[in-house]
N, C-alpha and C positions, 0 to 999 in steps of 0.2 A: 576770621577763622580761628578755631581752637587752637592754638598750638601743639598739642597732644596728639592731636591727629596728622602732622605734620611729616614728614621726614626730612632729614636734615639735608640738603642735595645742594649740590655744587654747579657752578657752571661748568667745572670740567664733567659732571655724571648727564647733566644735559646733553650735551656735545657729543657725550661719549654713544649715549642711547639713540641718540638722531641717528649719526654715523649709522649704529649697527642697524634700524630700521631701512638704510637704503638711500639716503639723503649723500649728497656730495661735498655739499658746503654747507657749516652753520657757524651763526654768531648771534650775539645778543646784544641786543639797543636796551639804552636806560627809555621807559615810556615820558617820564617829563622832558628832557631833552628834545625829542620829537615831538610834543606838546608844544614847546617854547621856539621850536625853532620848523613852522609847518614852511614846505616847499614854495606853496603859494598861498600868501597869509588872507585873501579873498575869498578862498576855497579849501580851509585847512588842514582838512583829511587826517586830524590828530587820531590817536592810539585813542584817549579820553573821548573823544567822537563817536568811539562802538559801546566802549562799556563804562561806565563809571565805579567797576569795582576792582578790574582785573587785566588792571594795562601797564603795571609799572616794570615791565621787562615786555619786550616786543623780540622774540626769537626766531629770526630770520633761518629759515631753509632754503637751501637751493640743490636742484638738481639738473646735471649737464644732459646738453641734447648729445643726439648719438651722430658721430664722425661718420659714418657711413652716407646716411642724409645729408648730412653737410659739403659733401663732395660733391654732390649733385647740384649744377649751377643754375639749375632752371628755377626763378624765386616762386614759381605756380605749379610746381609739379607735386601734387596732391599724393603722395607717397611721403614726401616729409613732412606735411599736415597730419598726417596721421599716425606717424611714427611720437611727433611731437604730442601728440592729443594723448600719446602712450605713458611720454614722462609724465605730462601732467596730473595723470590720472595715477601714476605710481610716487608723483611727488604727496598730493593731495590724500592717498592712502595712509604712508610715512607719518602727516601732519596729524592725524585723525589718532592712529596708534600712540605719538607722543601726548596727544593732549591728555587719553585716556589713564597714560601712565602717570601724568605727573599727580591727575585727580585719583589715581590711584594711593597718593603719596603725600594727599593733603591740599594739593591745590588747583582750586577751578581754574580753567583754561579753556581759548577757544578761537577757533582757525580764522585767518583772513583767508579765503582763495584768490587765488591767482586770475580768475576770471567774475569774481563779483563786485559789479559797477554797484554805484550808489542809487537808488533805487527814486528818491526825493528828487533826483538831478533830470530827471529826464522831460524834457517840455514838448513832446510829442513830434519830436524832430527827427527822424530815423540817421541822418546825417549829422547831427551834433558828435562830437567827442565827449566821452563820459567814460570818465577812466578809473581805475580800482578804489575803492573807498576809503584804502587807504595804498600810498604811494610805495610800492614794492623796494623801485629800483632805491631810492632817498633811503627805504629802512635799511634796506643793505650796505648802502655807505655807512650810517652811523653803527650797523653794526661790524664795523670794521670789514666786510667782504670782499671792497674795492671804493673803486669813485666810476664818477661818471665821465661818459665820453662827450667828443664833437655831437655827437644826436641825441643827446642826454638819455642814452641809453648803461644800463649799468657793464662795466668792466671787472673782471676778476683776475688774480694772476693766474690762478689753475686754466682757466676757461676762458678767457677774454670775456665778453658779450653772452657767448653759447650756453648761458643757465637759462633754465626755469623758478623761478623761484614763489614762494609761499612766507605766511609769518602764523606765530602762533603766542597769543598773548595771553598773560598770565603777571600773577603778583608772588610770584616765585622769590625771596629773597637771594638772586646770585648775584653774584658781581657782571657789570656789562660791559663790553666790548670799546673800542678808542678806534674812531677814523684814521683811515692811511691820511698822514700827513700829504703826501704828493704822490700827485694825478698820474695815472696808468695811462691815459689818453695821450697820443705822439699827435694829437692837434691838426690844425691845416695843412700842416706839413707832410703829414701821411694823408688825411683823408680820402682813405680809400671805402669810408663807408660814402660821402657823398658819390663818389667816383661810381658805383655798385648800385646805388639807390635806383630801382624802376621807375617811381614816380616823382623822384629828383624832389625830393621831400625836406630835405637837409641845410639848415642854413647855417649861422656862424656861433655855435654852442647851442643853437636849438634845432629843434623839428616844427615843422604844418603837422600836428598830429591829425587834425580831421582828415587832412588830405591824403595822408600815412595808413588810416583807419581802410581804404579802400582795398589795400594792399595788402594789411596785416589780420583782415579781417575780409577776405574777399567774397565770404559767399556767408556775410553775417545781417545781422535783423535791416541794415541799411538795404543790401543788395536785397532781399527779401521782400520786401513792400514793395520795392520799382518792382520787380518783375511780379508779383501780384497784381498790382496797380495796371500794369502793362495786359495781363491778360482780362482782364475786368473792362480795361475800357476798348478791348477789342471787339469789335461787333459782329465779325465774320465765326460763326459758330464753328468750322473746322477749322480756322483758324486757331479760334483758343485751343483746340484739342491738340494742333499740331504743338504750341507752347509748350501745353502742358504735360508732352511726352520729349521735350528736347533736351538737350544736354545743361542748359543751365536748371531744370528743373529736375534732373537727374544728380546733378551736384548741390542742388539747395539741398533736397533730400537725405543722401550721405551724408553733409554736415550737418545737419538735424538730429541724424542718428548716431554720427558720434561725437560730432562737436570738431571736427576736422574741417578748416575753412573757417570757423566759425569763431572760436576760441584761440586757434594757430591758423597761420600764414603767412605771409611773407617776413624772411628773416634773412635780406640779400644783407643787410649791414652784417648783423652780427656774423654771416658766413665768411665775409673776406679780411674782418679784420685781423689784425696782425699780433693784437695783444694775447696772452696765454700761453702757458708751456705745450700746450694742444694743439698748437698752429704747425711752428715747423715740422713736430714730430708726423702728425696726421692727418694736415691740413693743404700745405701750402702749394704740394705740388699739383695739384686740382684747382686750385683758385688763385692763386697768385697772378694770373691773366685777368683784368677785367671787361668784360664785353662792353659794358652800358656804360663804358668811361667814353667823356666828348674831352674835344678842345675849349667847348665853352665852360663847363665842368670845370677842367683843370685852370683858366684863366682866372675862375671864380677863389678857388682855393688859392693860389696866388695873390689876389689881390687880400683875400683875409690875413695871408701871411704877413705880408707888407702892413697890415694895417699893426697887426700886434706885433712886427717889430720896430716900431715907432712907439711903443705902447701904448696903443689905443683897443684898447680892447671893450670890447661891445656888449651894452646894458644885458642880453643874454649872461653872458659871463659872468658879470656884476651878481647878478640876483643869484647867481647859485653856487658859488663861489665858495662855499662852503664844503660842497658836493664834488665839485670839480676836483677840489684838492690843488697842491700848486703845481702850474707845470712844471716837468721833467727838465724843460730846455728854458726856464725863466728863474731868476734870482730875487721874483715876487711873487 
């Protein structure tokens, strides 16, 4: 680019402009960094993966879900599907207005959404996992916004879990953001997201994310084809018609039309966990009970405990350990 055409901007004028567009959280990843160091080096999902001109700052936005939804313990109750489809659509506006600005200012730029899978990845499997093209919660650690938890899910101190987040990449010359040295995550020890989990999804620093995809995606292109499929091979002609006026095709529908169900769903982890200044103030007295906790549940989180206080901590760990940050309660 010209430099003439340029304006000289800081990462504080960045920051500062997110903010007043309506954003909650932002910070800025260096784009080689996240190049050099991909989540899972098999499937790399670098910044250099989208564009080869305009990745050398990856500027993470996030915006929080709303407390009121979050009180509500039911993880299917399709009023916080839709409230969520709200941030994102108000996240995803925010990112579009930045981008505009910066290219107002001298530098191309251009949005990751929040909801777009890699397009190359999909081998006609309706049930496969195919997850962002590039890895949301990972850019938000290195742009210092937190670590990751037990469900490798990302943590914040504002927010715990309860963002939305977006990135918007660009060859902006600012300075980038430094990972929290140590992990936000209280570990097995709390695991009160396995403890919550519907579909008991959660294992020891990882997730079954296809199995996850069910829940978090409950009325998405997976569930979509079964019940297509399902009325197609029905032979009884009022039959199909009775399907095709039922409540699950009443609710594919809705989330077709707004992307509620589809895009958001299930978020029983991020509701009960405990991390964030958000929790006790506006949270806890709602959730602090959890229903879906077993004895077999809690015997499991014990025994992980035991294991990593002998330290033995489990290849999960290992591989991301970088993300994790060090634990709170560990002197490694």
């Amino acid at each position: 680019m010209v430099a003439i055409y340029q304006a000289n901007l800081s990462a504080g004028d960045i920051k500062a402009k997110a903010r007043a567009l309506g954003v909650d959280l932002v910070g800025i990843a260096d784009g080689q960094t996240m190049n050099d160091n991909p989540p899972d080096p098999k499937r790399p999902k670098r910044p250099s993966d989208i564009t080869d001109h305009d990745a050398d700052r990856v500027i993470v936005l996030g915006k929080r879900v709303s407390a009121g939804t979050t009180r509500i313990a039911a993880w299917n109750e399709r009023h916080k599907y839709y409230n969520d489809e709200l941030s994102v659509t108000s996240l995803e506006e925010a990112a579009l207005e930045l981008v505009l600005w910066l290219e107002d200012n001298g530098y191309p730029a251009l949005i990751v959404p929040p909801t777009h899978v890699d397009p190359m990845r999909y081998m006609d499997d309706p049930s496969e996992h195919i997850g962002p093209i590039l890895s949301l919660d990972h850019a938000a650690v290195e742009a210092g916004l937190g670590t990751l938890g037990l469900n490798e899910q990302l943590l914040t101190p504002e927010f715990g879990p309860r963002v939305v987040l977006t990135a918007v990449l660009s060859s902006v010359p600012v300075d980038s953001d430094s990972r929290m040295a140590t992990g936000l995550c209280l570990g097995p020890e709390c695991g009160r997201c396995l403890r919550a989990c519907p579909g008991d999804v959660i294992g020891h620093w990882e997730r079954d994310w296809k199995a996850c995809d069910r829940f978090s995606s409950p009325h998405g292109f997976a569930h979509l084809t079964e019940f297509l499929g399902q009325v197609i091979d029905e032979t009884d002609p009022a039959e199909q018609k009775k399907m095709l006026r039922s409540e699950d095709s009443f609710n594919l529908w809705q989330s077709i039309l707004r992307g509620a169900g589809v895009m958001t769903g299930c978020r029983r982890c991020h509701d009960v966990c405990p991390v964030g200044a958000d929790y006790d103030a506006l949270l806890k007295d709602a959730l602090d009970t959890i229903a879906e906790d077993t004895p077999d549940k809690g015997a499991r989180l014990q025994t992980m405990v035991e294991r990593e206080v002998s330290g033995d901590m489990p290849d999960a760990f290992r591989r991301q350990e970088r993300w994790f940050g060090i634990r709170p309660s560990s002197d490694t």
